[in-house]
C-alpha positions in Angstrom: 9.1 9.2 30.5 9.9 8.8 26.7 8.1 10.8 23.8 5.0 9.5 22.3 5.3 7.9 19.1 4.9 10.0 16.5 2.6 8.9 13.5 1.8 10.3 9.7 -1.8 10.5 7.9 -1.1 9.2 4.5 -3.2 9.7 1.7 -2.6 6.8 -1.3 -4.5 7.4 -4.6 -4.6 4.8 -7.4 -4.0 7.1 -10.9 -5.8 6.8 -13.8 -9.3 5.0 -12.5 -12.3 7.2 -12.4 -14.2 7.2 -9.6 -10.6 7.2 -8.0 -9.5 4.0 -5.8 -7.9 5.6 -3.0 -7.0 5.0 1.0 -6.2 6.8 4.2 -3.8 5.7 6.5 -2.1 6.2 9.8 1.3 4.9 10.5 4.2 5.3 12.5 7.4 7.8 11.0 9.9 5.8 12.0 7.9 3.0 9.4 10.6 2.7 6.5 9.3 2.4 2.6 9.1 -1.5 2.9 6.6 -1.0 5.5 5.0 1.2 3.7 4.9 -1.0 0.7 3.3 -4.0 2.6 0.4 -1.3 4.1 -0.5 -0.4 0.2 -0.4 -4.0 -0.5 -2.8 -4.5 2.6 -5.4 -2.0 1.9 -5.5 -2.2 -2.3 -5.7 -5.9 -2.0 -2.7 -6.5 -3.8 -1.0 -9.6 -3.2 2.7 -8.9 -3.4 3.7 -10.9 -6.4 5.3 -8.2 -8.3 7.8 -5.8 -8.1 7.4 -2.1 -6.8 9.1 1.2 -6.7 8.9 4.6 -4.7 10.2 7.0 -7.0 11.3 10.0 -4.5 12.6 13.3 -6.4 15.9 11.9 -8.6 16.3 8.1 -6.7 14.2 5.0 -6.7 13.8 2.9 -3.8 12.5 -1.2 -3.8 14.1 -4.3 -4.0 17.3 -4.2 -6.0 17.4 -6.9 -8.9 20.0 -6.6 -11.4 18.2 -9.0 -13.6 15.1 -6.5 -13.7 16.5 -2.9 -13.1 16.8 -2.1 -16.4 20.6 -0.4 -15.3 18.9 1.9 -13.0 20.2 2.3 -9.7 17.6 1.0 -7.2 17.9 1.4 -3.0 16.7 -0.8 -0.9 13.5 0.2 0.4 14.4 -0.5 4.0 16.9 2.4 3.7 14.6 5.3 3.9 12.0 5.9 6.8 9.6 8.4 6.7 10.5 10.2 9.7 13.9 10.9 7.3 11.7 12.3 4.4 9.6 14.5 6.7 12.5 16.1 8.2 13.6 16.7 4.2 9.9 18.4 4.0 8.8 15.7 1.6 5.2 15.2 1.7 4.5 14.2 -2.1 5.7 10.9 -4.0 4.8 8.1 -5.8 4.7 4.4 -5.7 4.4 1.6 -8.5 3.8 -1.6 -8.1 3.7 -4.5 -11.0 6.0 -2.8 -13.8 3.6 -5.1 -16.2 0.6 -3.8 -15.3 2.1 -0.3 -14.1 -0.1 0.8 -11.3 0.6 3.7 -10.6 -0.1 5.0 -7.1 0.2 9.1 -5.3 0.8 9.1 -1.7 1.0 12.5 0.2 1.6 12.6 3.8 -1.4 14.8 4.7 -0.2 15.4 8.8 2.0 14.4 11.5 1.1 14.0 15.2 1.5 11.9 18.4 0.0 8.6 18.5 -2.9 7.8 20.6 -1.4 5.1 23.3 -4.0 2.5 23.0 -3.9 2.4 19.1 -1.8 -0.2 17.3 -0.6 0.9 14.2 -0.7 1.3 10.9 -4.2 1.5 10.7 -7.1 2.6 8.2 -8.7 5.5 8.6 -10.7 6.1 5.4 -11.2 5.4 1.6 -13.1 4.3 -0.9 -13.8 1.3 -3.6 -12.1 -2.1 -4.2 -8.8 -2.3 -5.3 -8.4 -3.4 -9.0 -7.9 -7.8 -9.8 -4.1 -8.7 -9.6 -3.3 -9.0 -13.0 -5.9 -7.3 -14.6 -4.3 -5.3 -17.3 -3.4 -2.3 -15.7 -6.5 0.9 -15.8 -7.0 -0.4 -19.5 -7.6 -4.5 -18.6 -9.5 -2.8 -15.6 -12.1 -1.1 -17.5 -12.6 -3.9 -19.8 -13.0 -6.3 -16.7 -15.2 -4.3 -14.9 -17.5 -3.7 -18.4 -17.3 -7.6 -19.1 -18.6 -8.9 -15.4 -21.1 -6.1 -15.5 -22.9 -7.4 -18.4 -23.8 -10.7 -18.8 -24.4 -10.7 -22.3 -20.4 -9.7 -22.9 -18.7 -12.0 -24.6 -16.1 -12.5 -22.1 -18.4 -12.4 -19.3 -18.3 -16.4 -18.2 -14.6 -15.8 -19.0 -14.0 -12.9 -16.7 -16.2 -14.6 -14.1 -14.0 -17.6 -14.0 -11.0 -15.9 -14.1 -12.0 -14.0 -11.0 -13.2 -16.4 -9.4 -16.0 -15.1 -7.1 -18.3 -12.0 -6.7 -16.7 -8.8 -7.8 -18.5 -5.3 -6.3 -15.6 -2.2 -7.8 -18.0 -0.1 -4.8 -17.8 -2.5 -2.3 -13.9 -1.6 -0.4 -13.8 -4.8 1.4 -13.4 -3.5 4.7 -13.4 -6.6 6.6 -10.6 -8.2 4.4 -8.5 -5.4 4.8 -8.4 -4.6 8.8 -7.7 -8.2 8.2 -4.4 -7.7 6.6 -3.5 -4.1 8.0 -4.4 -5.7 11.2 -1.8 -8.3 10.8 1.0 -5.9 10.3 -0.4 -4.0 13.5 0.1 -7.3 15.8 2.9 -7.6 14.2 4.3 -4.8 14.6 3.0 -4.4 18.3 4.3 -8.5 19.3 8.1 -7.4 17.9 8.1 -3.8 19.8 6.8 -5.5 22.8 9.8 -8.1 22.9 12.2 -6.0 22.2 11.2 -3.9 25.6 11.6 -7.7 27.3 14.4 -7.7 25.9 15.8 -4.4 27.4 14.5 -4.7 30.6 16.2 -8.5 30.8 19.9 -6.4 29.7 
């Protein structure tokens, strides 16, 4: 009988927004930084059009552009899994994605434990408020966002209205829109580890 998976309870904060923006997760260790990159993208309602970074102690890991690194050396972020940074008792890092806007994001990897068999990872687990517009200006463009669609006597209400494009609640999470997406990467996940035990048994 093989060991149960084992999963981590990550906490992700988004700095510098008050009332903090911020999300609890559970997702397998053997998940590598991509991974995790595409679960923050899931549950902040980013839409991946940027670049990102984990910056972990003295290296950086993402997607390695030449054109855009700025002579730093960047690692791929499938290279590291988390199961290799919990052995290394790293629990604390931090993640940034859109170097325009610089959001700037803390994760700490709360707890470890087995998975619950009948569970399909990653999934949410807790959190609170939307994630900030793509695009909005970073926590500065933010604030003046969420002040101009607040008020509509602001002179850049009907502007920040159309640029949005629909109802904007900075309370409201969006939970259904985000099991969407983290659900997505669950099936995923689930349809590729299922095939690959086809597979095995077939060999």
């Amino acid at each position: 009988m093989s060991a149960p998976e084992k999963i981590a309870r990550i906490r992700i904060g988004l700095e510098e927004i008050e009332p903090e923006i911020w999300r609890l997760v559970e997702l397998p260790i053997a998940m590598n930084l991509k991974g995790l990159h595409d679960v923050i993208q899931a549950v902040f309602g980013w839409q991946d059009y940027h670049l990102f970074e984990f910056r972990i102690g003295e290296k950086v890991y993402g997607i390695p552009c030449p054109e855009e690194d700025f002579d730093r050396k960047v690692l791929h972020a499938k290279l590291m899994r988390l199961e290799t940074l919990i052995a290394k008792g790293i629990d604390r890092f931090n993640y940034t994605y859109d170097f325009g806007d610089g959001w700037e994001h803390a994760i700490a990897i709360e707890a470890v434990r087995d998975a619950q068999p009948a569970v399909k990872y990653p999934r949410f687990c807790d959190g609170a408020r939307r994630g900030p517009p793509e695009d909005s200006g970073g926590a500065y463009g933010y604030y003046r966002f969420l002040k101009a669609i607040a008020n509509p006597r602001h002179r850049d209400h009907r502007e920040m209205i159309e640029w949005y494009g629909r109802p904007y609640d900075p309370d409201d999470i969006d939970l259904f829109n985000l099991r969407l997406r983290l659900g997505a990467i669950a099936k995923r996940r689930y349809d590729g580890k299922v095939a690959f035990a086809k597979r095995k048994i077939k060999t």
